[in-house]
C-alpha positions as CSV (number, residue, x, y, z in Angstrom):
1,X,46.1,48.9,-73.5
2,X,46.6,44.8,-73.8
3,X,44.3,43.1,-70.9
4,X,45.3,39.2,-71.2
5,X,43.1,36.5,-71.5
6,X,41.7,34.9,-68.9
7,X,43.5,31.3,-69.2
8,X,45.4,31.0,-66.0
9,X,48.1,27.9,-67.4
10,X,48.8,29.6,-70.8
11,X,48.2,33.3,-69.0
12,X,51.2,31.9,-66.8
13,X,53.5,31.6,-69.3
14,X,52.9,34.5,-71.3
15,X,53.6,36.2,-67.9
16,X,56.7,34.8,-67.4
17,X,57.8,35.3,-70.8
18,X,57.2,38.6,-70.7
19,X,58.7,39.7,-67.3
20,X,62.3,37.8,-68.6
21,X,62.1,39.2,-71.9
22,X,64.5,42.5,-73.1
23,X,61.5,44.7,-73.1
24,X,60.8,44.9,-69.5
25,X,64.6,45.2,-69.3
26,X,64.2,48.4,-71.6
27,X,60.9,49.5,-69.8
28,X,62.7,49.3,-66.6
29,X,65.6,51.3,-67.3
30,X,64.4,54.2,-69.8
31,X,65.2,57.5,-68.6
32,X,62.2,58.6,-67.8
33,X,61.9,55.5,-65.0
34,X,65.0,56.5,-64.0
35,X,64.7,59.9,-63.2
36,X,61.0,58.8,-61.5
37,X,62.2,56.2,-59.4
38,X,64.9,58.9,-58.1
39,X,62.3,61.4,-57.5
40,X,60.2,58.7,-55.4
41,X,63.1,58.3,-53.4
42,X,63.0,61.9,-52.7
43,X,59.4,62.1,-52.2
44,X,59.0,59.0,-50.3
45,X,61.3,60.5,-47.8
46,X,60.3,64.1,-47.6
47,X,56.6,62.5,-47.6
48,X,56.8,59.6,-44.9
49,X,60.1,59.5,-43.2
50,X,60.6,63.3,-42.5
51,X,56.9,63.9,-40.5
52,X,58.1,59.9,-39.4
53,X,61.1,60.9,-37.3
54,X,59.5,63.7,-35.5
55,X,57.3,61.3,-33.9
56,X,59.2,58.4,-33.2
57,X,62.9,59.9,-32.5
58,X,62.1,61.6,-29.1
59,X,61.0,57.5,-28.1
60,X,64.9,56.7,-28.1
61,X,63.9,53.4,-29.5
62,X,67.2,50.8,-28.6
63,X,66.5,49.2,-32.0
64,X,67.7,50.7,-35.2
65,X,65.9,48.4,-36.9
66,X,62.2,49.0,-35.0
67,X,62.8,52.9,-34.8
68,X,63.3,52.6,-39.0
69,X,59.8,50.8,-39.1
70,X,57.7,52.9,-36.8
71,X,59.7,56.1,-38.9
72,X,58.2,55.1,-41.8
73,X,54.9,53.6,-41.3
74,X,53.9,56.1,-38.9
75,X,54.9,58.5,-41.7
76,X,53.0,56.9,-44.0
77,X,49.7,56.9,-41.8
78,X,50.2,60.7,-40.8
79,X,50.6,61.1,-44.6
80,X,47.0,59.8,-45.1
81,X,45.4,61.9,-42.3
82,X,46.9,64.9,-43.1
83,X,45.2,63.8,-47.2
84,X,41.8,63.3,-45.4
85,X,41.7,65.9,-43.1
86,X,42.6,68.7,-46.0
87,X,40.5,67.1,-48.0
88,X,37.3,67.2,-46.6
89,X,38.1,71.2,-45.5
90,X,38.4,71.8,-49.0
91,X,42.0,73.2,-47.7
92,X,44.5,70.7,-49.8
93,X,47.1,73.7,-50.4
94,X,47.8,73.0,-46.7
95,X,49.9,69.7,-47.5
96,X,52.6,71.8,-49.1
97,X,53.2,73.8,-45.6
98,X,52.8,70.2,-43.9
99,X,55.4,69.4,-46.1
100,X,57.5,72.7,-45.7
101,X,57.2,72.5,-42.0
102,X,58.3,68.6,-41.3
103,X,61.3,70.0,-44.1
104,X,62.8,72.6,-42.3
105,X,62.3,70.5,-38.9
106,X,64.6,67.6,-40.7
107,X,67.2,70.5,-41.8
108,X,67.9,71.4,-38.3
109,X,67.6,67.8,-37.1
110,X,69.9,66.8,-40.1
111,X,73.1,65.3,-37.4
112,X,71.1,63.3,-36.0
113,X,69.3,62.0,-39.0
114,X,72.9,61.3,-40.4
115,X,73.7,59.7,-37.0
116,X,70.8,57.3,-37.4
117,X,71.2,56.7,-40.8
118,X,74.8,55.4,-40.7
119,X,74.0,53.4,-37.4
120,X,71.3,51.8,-39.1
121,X,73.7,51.1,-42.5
122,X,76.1,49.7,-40.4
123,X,73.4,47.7,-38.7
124,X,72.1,46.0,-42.2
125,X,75.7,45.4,-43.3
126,X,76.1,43.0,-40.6
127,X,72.7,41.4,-40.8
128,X,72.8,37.5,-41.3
129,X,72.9,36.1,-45.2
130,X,70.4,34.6,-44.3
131,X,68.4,36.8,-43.3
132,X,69.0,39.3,-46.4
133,X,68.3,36.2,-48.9
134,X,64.8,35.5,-47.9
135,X,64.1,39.3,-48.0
136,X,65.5,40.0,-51.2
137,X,64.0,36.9,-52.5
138,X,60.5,36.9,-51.0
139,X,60.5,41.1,-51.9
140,X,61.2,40.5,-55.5
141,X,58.6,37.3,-55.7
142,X,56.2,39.0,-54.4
143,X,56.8,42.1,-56.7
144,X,56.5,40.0,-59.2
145,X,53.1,40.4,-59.5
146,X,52.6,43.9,-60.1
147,X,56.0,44.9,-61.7
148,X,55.0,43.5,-64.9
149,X,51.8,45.6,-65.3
150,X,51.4,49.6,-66.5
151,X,54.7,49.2,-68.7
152,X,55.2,50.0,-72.3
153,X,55.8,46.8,-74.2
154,X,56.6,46.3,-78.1
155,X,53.2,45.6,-78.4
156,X,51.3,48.5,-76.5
157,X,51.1,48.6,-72.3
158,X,50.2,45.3,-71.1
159,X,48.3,45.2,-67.4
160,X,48.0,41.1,-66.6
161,X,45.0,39.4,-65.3
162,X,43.6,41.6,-62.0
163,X,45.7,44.3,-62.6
164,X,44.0,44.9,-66.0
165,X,41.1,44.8,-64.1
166,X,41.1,45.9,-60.1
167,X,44.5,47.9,-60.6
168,X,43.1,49.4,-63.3
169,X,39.9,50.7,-61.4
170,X,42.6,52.0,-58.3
171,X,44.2,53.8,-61.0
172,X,41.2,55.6,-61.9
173,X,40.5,56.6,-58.0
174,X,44.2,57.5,-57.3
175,X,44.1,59.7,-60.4
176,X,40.2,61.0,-59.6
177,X,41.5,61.9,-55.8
178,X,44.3,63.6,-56.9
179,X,42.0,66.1,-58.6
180,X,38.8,66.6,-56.7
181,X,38.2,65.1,-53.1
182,X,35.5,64.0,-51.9
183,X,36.1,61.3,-53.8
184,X,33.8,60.6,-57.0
185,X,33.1,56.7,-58.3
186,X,34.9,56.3,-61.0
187,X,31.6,54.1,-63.2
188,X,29.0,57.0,-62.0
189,X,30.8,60.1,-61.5
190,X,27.8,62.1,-60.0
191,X,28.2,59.6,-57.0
192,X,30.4,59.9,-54.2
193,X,32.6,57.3,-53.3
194,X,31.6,55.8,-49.8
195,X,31.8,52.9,-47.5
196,X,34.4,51.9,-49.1
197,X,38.7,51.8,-47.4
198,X,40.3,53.9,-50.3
199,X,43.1,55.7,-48.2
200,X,45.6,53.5,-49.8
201,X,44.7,55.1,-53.0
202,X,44.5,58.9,-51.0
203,X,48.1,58.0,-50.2
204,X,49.0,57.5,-53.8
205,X,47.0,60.3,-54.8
206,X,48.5,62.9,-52.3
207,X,51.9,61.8,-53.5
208,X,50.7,62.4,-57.3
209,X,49.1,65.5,-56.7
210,X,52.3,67.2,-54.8
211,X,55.1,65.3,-56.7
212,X,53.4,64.6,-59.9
213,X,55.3,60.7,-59.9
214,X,53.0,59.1,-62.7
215,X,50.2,57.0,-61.4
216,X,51.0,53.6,-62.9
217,X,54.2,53.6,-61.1
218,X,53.7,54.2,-57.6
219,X,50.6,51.9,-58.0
220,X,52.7,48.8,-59.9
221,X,56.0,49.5,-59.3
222,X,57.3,51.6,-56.2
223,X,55.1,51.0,-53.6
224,X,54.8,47.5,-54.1
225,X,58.7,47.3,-53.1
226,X,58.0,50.1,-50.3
227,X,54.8,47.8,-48.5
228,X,56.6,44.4,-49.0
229,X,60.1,45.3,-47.6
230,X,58.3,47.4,-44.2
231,X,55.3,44.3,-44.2
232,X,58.8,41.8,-43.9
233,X,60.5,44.0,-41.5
234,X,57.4,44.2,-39.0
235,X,56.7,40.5,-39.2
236,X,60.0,40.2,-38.5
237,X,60.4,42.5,-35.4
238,X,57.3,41.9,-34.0
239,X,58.6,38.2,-33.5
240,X,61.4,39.4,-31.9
241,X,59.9,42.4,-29.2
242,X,57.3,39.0,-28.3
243,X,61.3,38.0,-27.2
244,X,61.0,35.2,-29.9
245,X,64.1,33.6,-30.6
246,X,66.2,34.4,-34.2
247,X,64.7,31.4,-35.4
248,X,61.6,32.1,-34.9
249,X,61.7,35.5,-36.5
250,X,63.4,33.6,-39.7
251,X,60.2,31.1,-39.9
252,X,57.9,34.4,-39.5
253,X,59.1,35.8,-42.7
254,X,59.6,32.3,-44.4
255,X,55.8,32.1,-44.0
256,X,55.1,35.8,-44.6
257,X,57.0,35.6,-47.7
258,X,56.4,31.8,-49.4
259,X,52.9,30.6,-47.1
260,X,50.1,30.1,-48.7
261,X,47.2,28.0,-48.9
262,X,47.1,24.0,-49.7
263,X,43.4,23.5,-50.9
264,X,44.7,22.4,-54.6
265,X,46.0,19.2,-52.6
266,X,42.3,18.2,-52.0
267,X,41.8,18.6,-55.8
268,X,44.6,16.5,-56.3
269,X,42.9,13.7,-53.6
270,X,39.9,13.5,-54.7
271,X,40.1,14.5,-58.6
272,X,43.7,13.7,-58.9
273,X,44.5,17.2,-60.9
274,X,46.2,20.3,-59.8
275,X,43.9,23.1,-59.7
276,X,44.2,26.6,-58.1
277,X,40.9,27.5,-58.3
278,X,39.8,27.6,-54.8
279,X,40.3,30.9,-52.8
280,X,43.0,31.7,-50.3
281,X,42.3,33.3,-47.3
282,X,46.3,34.3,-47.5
283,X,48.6,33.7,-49.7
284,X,53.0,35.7,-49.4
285,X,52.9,35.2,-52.7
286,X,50.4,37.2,-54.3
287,X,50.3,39.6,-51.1
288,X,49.4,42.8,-53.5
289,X,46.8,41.2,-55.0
290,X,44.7,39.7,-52.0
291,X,43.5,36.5,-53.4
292,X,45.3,34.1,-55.3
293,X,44.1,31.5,-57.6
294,X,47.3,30.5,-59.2
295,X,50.3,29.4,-57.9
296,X,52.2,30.8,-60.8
297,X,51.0,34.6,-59.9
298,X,48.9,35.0,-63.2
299,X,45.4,34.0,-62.3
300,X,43.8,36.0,-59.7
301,X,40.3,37.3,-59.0
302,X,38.9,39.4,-56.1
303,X,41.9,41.9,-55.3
304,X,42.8,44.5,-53.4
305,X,46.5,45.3,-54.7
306,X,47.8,47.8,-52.0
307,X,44.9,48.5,-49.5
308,X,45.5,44.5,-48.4
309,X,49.1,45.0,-48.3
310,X,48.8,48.7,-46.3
311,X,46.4,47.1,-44.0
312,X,48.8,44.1,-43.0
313,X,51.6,46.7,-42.5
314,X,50.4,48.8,-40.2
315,X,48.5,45.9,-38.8
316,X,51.6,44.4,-37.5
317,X,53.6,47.6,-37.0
318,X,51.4,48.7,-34.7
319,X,51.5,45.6,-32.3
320,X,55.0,46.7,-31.4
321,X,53.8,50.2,-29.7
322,X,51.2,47.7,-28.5
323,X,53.4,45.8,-26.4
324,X,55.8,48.5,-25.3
325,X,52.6,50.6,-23.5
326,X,51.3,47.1,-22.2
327,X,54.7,46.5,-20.6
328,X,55.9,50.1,-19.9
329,X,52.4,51.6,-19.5
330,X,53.8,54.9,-20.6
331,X,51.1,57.7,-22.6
332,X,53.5,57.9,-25.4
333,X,53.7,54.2,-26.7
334,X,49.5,54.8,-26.2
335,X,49.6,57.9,-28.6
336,X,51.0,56.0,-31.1
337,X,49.3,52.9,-30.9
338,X,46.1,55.0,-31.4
339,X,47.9,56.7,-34.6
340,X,48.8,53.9,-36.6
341,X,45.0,51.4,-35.7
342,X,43.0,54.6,-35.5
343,X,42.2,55.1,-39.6
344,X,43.6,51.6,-40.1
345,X,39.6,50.6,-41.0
346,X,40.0,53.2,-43.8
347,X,43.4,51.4,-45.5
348,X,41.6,48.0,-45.0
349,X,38.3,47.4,-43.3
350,X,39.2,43.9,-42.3
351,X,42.0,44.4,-40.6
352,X,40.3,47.9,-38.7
353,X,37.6,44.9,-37.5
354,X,40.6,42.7,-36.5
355,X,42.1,45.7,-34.3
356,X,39.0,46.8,-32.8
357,X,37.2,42.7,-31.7
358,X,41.2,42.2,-30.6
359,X,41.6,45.6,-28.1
360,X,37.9,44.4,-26.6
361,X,39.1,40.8,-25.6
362,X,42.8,42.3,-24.7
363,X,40.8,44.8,-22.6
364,X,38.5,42.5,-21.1
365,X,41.3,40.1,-20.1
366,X,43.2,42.7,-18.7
367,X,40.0,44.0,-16.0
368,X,39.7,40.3,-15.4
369,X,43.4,39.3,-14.7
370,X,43.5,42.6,-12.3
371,X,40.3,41.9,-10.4
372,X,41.5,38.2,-9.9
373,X,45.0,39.8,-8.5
374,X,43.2,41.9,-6.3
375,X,44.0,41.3,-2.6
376,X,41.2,42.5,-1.0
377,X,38.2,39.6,-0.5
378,X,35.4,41.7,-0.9
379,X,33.5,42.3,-4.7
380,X,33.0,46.0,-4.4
381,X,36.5,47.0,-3.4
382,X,38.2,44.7,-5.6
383,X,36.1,46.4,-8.4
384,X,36.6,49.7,-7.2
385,X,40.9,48.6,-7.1
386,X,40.5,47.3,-11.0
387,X,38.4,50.6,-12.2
388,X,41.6,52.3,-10.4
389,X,44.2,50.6,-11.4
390,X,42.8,50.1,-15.4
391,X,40.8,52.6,-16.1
């Protein structure tokens, strides 16, 4: 194993060189990639979108497009209680019947899976250009990142800047979940790990431990494509359920995708020299790798490689149940509202904290707007009428 050096300008380059050069090209389309990147297909669907479907098809969404979102990230979420709750009863062999049972419920659901599947084809087929061009571009710049890294190169396996680093570390605790659970730190293995959101890695490790897809892989190279393309897609809808115009949902993932942070201009003000060395809070391009302190993708420090990625996903797919129970009021857009932001702490503890200060002021405007709309004058009854009506 190559780490690279820790100069971000020439780090840059070697990067790109790398990534363009025939032996990516060769890594990339071995047999053995092949025939793993067909069985994540498999398992990604068996996995996610089976157990998916059985909670979001009885909604009758209207959307194609939405009901394909909430299929999969709600499948993805169930996939990661189902890895916790096994795991701390000691009773893992239970995934393979939660498997087997979510299975045999898609068999005899299989018309209408092939009824949704062609509608939602058909749908994508006559999506905008424009639309598909930023995706596919902002996808694969994004991927760009993380591709690059876990691959065997002429020279050895390569794993550039962070990744040789953080992603290397998430490897170890995909790997170390997969095998044992509670999980262990990987630096003091008589220590459990704690206070720390690792069910990005539990997802990963579930996935390794049923399907035996290798490690580096899903960590650099599948899911990386999976979280970007469902991130773009909830940005996206999420726009367009808040009824915001087509526009509007094209600026959303112009942002999501290419927005980033424009502190290097100050250094160019006051220094007059481009430097990335200040922190983003944000930044489409490196959005596997958290922070970015390059603009060129190489020269990153404090990362969280997936977690931040699962954490923005299921962030913004869940404000789309959101809205639906706050217009329709009905218990089943509530259920699964409560799935998706209720271990969302656990794939990223910022945006669990985002979730939980937002529902308080959400709540708390709601009571007030009711008791202002009350139309009886006195305090108690109007209190009494808002406790009723939003309890």
């Amino acid at each position: 194993m190559r780490m690279m050096e820790k100069k971000p300008i020439k780090t840059a380059f070697r990067m790109v060189k790398v990534m363009i050069s025939c032996s990516i090209v060769s890594s990339l389309f071995t047999l053995h990639f092949l025939f793993f990147m067909l069985l994540s297909v498999v398992a990604l669907g068996c996995s996610f979108y089976l157990p998916g479907s059985a909670i979001i098809s009885p909604l009758k969404l209207k959307s194609r497009g939405i009901q394909w979102l909430l299929t999969w990230v709600t499948g993805l979420v169930l996939w990661g209680i189902q890895a916790a709750l096994f795991g701390y009863a000691h009773l893992r062999f239970l995934t393979y019947l939660y498997l087997g049972f979510f299975f045999i419920y898609g068999l005899l659901q299989r018309k209408e899976h092939a009824i949704f599947l062609r509608a939602f084809i058909e749908k994508c087929r006559f999506a905008p250009n424009i639309l598909k061009c930023i995706f596919a571009a902002g996808i694969i710049m994004q991927c760009l990142a993380m591709v690059g890294s876990g691959l065997e190169y002429h020279g050895g396996v390569e794993f550039f800047q962070s990744n040789s680093v953080d992603g290397v570390l998430h490897l170890g605790y995909i790997q170390g979940m997969a095998q044992q659970f509670p999980p262990k730190e990987t630096a003091a293995y008589l220590l459990d790990l704690k206070n720390y959101h690792f069910w990005s890695d539990l997802v990963m490790a579930d996935i390794f431990r049923v399907w035996h897809i290798p490690v580096s892989l899903l960590f650099f190279q599948f899911f990386p494509v999976l979280l970007s393309s469902f991130t773009a897609l909830a940005a996206y809808f999420v726009i367009r359920v808040w009824r915001g115009s087509f526009s509007a949902g094209m600026w959303s993932l112009f942002l999501l995708f290419f927005g980033g942070d424009a502190a290097y201009t100050l250094f160019f003000l006051l220094h007059r020299v481009i430097r990335f060395s200040s922190p983003a809070i944000d930044n489409g391009a490196t959005h596997h790798i958290n922070t970015a302190r390059n603009a060129l993708l190489c020269y990153m420090s404090e990362t969280g490689n997936t977690k931040f990625a699962d954490g923005k996903m299921i962030f913004l797919s869940g404000l789309i149940p959101l809205t639906y129970f706050l217009r329709t009021r009905k218990m089943s857009w509530l259920f699964l509202t409560v799935i998706l932001y209720g271990p969302l702490i656990g794939f990223k503890v910022y945006f669990g904290l985002y979730v939980a200060i937002g529902l308080l002021f959400l709540a708390a405007g709601t009571i007030v707007a009711r008791f202002f709309q009350s139309s009886s004058r006195k305090i108690i009854p109007r209190v009494m009428e808002t406790f009723r009506k939003e309890a």
